[in-house]
One Martini backbone bead per residue (centre of mass of N, CA, C, O) as a GRO file, in nm:
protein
  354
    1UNK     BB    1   2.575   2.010   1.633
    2UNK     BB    2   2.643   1.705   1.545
    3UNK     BB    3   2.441   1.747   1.287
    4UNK     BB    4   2.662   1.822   1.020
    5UNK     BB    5   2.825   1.915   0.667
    6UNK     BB    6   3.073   2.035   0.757
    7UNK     BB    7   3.354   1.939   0.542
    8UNK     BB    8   3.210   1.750   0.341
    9UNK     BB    9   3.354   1.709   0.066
   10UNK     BB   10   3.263   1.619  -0.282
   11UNK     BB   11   3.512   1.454  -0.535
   12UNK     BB   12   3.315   1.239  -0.628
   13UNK     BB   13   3.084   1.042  -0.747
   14UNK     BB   14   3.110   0.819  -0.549
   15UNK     BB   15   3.063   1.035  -0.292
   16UNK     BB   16   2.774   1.122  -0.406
   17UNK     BB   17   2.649   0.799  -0.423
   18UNK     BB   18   2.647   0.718  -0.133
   19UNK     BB   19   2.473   0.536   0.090
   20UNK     BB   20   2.606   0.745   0.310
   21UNK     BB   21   2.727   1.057   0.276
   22UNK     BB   22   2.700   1.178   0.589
   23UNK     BB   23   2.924   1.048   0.879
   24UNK     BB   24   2.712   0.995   1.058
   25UNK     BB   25   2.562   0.767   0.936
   26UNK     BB   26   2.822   0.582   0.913
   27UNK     BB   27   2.839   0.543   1.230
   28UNK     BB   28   2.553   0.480   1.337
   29UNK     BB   29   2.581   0.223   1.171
   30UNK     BB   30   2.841   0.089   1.284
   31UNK     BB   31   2.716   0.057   1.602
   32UNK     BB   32   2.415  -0.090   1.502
   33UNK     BB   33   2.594  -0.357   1.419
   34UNK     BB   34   2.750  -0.377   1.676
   35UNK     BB   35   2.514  -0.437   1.850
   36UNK     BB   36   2.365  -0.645   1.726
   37UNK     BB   37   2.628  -0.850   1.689
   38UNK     BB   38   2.760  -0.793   2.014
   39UNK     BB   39   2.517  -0.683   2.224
   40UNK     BB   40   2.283  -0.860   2.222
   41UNK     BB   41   2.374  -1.151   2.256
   42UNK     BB   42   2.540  -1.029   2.513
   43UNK     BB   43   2.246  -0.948   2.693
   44UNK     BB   44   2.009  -1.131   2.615
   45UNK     BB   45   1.734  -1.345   2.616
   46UNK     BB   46   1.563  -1.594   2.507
   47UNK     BB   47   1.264  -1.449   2.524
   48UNK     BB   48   1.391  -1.177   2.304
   49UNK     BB   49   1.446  -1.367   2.064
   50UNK     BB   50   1.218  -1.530   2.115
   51UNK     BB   51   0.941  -1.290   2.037
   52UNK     BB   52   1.110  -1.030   1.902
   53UNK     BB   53   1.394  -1.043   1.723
   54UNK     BB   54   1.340  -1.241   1.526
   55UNK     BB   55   1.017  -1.180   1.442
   56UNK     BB   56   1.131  -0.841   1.345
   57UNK     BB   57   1.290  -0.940   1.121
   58UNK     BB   58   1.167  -1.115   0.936
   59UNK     BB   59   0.909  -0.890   0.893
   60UNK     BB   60   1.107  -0.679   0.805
   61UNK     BB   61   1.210  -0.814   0.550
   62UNK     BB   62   0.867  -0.861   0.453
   63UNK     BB   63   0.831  -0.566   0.407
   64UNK     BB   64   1.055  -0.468   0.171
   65UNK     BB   65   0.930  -0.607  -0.006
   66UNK     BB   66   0.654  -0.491   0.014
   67UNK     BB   67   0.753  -0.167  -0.035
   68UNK     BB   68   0.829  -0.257  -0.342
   69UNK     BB   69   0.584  -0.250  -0.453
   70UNK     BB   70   0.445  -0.067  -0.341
   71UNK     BB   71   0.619   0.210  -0.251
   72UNK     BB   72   0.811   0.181  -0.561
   73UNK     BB   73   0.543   0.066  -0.743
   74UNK     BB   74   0.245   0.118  -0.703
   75UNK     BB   75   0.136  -0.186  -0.559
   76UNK     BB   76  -0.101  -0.347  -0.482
   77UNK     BB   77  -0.106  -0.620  -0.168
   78UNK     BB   78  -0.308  -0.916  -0.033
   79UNK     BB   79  -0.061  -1.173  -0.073
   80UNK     BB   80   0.196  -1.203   0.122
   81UNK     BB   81   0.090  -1.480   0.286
   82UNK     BB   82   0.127  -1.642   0.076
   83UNK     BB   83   0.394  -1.601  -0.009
   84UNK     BB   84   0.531  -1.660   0.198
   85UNK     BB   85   0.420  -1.966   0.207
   86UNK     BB   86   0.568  -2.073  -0.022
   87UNK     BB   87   0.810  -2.060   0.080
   88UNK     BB   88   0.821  -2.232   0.291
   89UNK     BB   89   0.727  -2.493   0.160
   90UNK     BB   90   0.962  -2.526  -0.039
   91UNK     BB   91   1.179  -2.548   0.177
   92UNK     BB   92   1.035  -2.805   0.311
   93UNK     BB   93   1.067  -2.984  -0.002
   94UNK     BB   94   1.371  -2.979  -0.013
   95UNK     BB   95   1.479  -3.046   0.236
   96UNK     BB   96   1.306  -3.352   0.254
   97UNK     BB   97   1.375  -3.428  -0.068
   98UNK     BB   98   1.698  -3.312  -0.068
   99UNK     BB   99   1.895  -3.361   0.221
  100UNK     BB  100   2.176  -3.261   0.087
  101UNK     BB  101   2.074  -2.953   0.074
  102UNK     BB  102   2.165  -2.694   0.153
  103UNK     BB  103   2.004  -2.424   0.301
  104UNK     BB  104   2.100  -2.151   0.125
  105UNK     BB  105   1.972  -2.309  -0.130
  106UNK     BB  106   1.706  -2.361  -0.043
  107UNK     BB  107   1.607  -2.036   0.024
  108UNK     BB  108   1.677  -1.962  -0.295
  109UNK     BB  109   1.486  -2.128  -0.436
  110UNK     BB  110   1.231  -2.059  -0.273
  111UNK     BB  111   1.261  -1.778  -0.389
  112UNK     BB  112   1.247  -1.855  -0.692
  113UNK     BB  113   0.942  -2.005  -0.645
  114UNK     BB  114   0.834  -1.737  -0.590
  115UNK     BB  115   0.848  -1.571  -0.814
  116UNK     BB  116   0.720  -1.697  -1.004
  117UNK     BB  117   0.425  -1.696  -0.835
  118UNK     BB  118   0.436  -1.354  -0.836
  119UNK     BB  119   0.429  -1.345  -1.182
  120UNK     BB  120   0.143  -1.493  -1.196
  121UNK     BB  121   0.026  -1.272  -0.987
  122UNK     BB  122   0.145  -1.021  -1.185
  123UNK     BB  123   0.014  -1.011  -1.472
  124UNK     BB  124  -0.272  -0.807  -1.391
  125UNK     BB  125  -0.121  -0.550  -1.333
  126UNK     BB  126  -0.084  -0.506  -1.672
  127UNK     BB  127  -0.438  -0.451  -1.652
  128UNK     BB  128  -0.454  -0.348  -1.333
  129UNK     BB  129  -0.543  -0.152  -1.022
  130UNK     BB  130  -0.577  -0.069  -0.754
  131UNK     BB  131  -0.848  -0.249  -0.641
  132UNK     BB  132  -0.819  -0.461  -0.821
  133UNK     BB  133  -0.562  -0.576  -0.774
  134UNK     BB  134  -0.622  -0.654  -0.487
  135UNK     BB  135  -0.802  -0.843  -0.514
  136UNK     BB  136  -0.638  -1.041  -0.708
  137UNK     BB  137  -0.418  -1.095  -0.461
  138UNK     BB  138  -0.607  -1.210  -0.279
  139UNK     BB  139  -0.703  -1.456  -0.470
  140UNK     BB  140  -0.423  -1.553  -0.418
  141UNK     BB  141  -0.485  -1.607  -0.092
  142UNK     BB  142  -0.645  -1.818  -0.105
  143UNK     BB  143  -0.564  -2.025  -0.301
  144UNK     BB  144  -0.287  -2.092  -0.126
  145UNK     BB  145  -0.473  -2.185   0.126
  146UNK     BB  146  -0.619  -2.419  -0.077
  147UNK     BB  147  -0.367  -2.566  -0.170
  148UNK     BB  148  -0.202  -2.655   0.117
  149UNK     BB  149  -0.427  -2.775   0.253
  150UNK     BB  150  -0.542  -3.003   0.026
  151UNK     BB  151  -0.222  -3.071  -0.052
  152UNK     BB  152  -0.094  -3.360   0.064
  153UNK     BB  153   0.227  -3.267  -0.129
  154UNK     BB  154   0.307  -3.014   0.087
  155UNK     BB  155   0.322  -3.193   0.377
  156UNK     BB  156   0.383  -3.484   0.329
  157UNK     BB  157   0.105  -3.658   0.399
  158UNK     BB  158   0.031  -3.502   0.644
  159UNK     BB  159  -0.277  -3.550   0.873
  160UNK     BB  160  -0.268  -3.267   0.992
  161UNK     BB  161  -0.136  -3.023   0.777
  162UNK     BB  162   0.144  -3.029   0.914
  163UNK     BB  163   0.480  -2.908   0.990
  164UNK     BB  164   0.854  -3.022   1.030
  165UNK     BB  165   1.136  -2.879   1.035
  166UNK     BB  166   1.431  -2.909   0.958
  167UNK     BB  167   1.788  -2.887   1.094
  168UNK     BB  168   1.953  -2.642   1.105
  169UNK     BB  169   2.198  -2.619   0.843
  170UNK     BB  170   2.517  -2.493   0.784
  171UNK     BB  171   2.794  -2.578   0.674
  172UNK     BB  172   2.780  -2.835   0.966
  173UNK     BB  173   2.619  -2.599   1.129
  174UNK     BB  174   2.436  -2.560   1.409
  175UNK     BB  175   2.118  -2.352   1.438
  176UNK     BB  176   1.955  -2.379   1.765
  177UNK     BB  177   2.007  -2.142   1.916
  178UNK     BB  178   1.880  -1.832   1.973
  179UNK     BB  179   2.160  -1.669   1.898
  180UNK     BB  180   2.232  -1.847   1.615
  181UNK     BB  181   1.964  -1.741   1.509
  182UNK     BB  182   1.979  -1.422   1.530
  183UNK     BB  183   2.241  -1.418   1.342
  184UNK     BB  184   2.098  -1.592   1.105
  185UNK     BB  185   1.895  -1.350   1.060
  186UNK     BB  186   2.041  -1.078   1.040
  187UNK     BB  187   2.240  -1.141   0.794
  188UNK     BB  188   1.988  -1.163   0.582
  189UNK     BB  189   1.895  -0.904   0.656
  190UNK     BB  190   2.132  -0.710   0.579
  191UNK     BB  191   2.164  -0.808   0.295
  192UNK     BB  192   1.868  -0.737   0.189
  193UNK     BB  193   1.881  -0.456   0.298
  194UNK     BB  194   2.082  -0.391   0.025
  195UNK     BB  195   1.989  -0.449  -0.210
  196UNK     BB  196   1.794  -0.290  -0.200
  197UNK     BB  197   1.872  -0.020  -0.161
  198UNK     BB  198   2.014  -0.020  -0.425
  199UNK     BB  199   1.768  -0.108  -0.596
  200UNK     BB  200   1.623   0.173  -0.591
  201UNK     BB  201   1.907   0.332  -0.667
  202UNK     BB  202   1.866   0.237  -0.962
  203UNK     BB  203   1.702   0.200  -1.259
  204UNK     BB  204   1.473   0.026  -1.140
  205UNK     BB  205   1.398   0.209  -0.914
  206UNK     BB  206   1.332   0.441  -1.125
  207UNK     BB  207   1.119   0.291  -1.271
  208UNK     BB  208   0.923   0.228  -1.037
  209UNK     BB  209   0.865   0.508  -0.935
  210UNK     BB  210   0.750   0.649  -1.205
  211UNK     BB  211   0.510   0.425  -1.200
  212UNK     BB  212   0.378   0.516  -0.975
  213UNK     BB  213   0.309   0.806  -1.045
  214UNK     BB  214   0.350   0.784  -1.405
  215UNK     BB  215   0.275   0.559  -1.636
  216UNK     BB  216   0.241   0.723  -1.908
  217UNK     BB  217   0.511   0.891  -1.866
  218UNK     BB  218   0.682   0.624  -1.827
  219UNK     BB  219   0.615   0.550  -2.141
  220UNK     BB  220   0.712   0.805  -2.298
  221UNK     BB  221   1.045   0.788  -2.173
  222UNK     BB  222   1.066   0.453  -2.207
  223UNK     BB  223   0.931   0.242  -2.044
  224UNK     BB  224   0.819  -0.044  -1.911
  225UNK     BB  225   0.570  -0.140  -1.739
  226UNK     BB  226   0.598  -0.426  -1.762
  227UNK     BB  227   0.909  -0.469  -1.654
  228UNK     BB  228   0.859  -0.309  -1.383
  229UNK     BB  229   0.609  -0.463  -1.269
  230UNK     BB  230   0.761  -0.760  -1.251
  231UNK     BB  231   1.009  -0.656  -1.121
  232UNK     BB  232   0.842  -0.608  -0.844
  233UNK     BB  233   0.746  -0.902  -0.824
  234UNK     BB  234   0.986  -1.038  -0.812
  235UNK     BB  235   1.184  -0.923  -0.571
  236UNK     BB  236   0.934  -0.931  -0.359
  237UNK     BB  237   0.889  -1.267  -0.418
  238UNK     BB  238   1.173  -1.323  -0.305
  239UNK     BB  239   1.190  -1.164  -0.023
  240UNK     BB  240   0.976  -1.316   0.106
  241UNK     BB  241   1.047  -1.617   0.005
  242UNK     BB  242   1.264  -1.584   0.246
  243UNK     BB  243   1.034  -1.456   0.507
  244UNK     BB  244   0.925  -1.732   0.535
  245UNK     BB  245   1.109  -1.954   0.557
  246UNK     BB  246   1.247  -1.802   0.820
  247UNK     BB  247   0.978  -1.844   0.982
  248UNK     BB  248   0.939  -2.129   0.986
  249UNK     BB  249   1.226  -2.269   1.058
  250UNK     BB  250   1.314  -2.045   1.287
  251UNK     BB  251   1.034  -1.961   1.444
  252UNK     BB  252   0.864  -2.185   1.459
  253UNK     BB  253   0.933  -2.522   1.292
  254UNK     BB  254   0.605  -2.546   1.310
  255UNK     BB  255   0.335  -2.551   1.094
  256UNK     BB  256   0.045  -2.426   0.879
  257UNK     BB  257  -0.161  -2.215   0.691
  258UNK     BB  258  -0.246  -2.040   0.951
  259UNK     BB  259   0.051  -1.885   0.972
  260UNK     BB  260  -0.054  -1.728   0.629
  261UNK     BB  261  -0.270  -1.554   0.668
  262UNK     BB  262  -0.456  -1.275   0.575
  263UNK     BB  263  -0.337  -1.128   0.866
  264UNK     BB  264  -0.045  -1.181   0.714
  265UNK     BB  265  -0.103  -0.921   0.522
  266UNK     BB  266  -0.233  -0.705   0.672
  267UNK     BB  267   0.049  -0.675   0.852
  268UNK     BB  268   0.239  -0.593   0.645
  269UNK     BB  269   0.095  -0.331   0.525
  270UNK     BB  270   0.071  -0.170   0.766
  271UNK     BB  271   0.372  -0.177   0.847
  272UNK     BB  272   0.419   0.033   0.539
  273UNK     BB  273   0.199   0.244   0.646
  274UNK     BB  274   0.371   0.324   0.900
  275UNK     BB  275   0.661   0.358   0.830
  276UNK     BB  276   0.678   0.404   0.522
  277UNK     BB  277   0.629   0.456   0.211
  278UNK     BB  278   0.935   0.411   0.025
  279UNK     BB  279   1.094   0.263   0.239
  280UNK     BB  280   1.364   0.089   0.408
  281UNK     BB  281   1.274   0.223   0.710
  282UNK     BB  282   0.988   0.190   0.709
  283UNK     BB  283   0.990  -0.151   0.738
  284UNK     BB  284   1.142  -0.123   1.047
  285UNK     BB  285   0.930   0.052   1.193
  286UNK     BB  286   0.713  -0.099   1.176
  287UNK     BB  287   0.741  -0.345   1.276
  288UNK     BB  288   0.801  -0.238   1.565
  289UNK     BB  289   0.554  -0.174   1.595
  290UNK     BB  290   0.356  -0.403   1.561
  291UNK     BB  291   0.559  -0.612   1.783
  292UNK     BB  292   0.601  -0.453   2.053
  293UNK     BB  293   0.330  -0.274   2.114
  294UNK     BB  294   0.127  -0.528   2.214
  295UNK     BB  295   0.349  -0.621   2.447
  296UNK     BB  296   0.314  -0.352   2.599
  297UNK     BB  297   0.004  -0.347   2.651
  298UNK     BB  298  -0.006  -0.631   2.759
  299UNK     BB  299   0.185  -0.482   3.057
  300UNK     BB  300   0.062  -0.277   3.165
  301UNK     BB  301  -0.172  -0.375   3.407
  302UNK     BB  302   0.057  -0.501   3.551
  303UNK     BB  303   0.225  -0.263   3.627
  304UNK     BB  304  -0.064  -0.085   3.758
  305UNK     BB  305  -0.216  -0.318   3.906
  306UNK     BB  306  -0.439  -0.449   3.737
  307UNK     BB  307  -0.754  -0.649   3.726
  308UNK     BB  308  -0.744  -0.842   3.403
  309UNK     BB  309  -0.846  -1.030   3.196
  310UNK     BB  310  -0.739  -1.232   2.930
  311UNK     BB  311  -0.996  -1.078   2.731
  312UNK     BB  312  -1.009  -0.784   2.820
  313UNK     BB  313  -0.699  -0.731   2.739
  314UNK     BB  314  -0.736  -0.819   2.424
  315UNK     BB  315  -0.891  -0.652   2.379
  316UNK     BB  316  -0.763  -0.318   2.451
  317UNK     BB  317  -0.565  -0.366   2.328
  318UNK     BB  318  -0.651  -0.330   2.005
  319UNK     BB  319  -0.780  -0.108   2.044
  320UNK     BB  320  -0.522   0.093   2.110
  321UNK     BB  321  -0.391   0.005   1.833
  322UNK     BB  322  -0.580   0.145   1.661
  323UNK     BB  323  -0.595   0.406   1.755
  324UNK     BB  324  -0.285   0.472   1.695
  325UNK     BB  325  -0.309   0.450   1.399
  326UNK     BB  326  -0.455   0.637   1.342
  327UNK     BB  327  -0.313   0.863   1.456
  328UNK     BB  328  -0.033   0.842   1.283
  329UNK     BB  329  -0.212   0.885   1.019
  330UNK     BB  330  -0.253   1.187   1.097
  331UNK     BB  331   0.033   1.280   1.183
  332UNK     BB  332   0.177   1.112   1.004
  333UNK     BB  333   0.133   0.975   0.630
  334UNK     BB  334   0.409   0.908   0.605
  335UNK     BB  335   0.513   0.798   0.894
  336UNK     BB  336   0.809   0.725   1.044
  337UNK     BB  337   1.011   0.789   0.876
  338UNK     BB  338   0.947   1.119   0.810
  339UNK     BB  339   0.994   1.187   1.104
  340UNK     BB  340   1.290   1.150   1.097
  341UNK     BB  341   1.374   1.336   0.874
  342UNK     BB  342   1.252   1.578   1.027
  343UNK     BB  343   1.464   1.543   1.261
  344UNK     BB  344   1.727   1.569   1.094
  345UNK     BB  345   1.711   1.835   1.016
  346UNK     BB  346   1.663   1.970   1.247
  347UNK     BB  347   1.926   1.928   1.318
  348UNK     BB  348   2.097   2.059   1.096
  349UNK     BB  349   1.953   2.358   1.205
  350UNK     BB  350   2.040   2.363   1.496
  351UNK     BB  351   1.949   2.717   1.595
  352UNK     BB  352   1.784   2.768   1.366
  353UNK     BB  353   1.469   2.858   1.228
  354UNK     BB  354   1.508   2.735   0.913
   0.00000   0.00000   0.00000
């Protein structure tokens, strides 16, 4: 009975808009803000910080942008780890080589040298889709890949090949603790998933979804599908270049090549497929599936006092992870996020039985 819409009136155009029309969704979200922002400071432990909780928001982040090009344009991208590796390389360049350079101006820098490159690799969406595009995009993460690896002026050229990144301050203040990288990761992820949320939301957004259903019809309508697909390749890959940046900065520190393989294109991709396709709250329930549940399989064992090789553990891990996404992929394919959304109505409806 606490989720009813009894005596909420809209009575202009603006509360009939509202980011949250709700009322209960307005404190839900007040609560989830102060909890994220004042009470897990103060109760987690550094484990929790760097293991779950930055990796978590980072890869959060480049979900929704991956869901904006995916599940609000219907392009489907196996490069999202190559764009990733752009913004973080960006962001140690500019850093390295401009170093009076603000943090968050490198990081928007980064961010915007990273659209340029999403909007050159994807130039062929505007004459192939569907699985011809994915082979096109996968071609563009191998090339970044090559491209990282051989140019050791993206490296400056280190010997090994990695890098390690400068230390994080914005405006003369250190970001090194566990608790201060987690601050100033959650801000920059609640900042763009506000952007993003309003953008999907606007003109542009109903452009990409349009696109995504059936772009024939909506270049009828005025559409201009050329304008709709690059515009969500350039927000999709600056909003990426931006959770590479803070990868690489943030959660890593030094990093690789192989830190944004083809397997971090697959895993973001999952993360979207998984949380739910067009949702920006399904690209955050995804990456907590990703993130979090094979650190509890792989805590099971344990748990259960089961004597079993860490060779073993990892096999059984796999297994059972790949197991549970078909499951939930059967159980409803449209994400956790429908689930969540399903929830809400019947709370709605509850206890009556339509």
């Amino acid at each position: 009975m606490f989720y009813r819409e009894n005596g909420q009136f809209k009575t202009s155009y603006e509360a009939d808009q509202a980011l949250f029309p709700i009322m209960q969704d307005r404190v839900f979200i007040v609560v989830l803000l102060l909890v994220a922002f004042v009470g897990i400071p103060l109760l987690a432990d550094e484990y929790l910080f760097r293991a779950i909780l930055i990796p978590f928001l980072i890869l959060s982040l480049a979900a929704v942008g991956l869901n904006i090009l995916v599940g609000y344009c219907g392009q489907i991208s196996l490069g999202t780890g190559g764009f990733m590796m752009v913004g973080a390389y960006a962001a140690y360049n500019l850093a390295v080589r401009v170093p009076d350079l603000n943090m968050l101006v490198v990081f928007i820098l980064a961010g915007l040298i990273t659209t340029v490159v999403g909007m050159i690799f994807g130039i062929p969406s505007l004459r192939i889709k569907g699985l011809y595009l994915a082979v096109a995009t996968l071609a563009a993460q191998f090339f970044l890949d090559w491209l990282f690896s051989r140019v050791k002026w993206f490296t400056n050229d280190s010997s090994s090949g990695s890098v390690s990144a400068p230390v994080l301050q914005v405006f003369g203040f250190r970001w090194d603790s566990p608790v201060e990288k987690y601050l100033f990761v959650l801000s920059v992820v609640v900042l763009f998933s506000l952007i993003a949320r309003n953008l999907v939301r606007s003109h542009i957004g109903r452009s990409w979804m349009a696109t995504r259903d059936m772009d024939v019809a909506a270049e009828i309508i005025g559409i201009r599908p050329v304008y709709a697909k690059l515009s969500a390749f350039a927000v999709s890959s600056f909003i990426v270049g931006i959770a590479g940046a803070l990868w690489g900065f943030v959660h890593l520190g030094s990093w690789e090549p192989l830190a944004f393989d083809v397997n971090r294109s697959f895993s973001l991709l999952f993360m979207v497929i998984i949380g739910g396709l067009g949702s920006i709250l399904g690209s955050f329930l995804g990456a907590a599936f990703i993130v979090i549940l094979p650190l509890l399989l792989n805590q099971v064992p344990h748990w259960l006092g089961l004597p079993m090789s860490t060779a073993t553990a990892a096999h059984f891990e796999a297994m059972i992870f790949g197991a549970l996404i078909i499951f939930f992929l059967i159980v409803e394919p449209h994400g956790l996020a429908r689930l969540w959304a399903i929830a809400k109505e019947k709370l709605r409806l509850w206890p009556f039985p339509h």
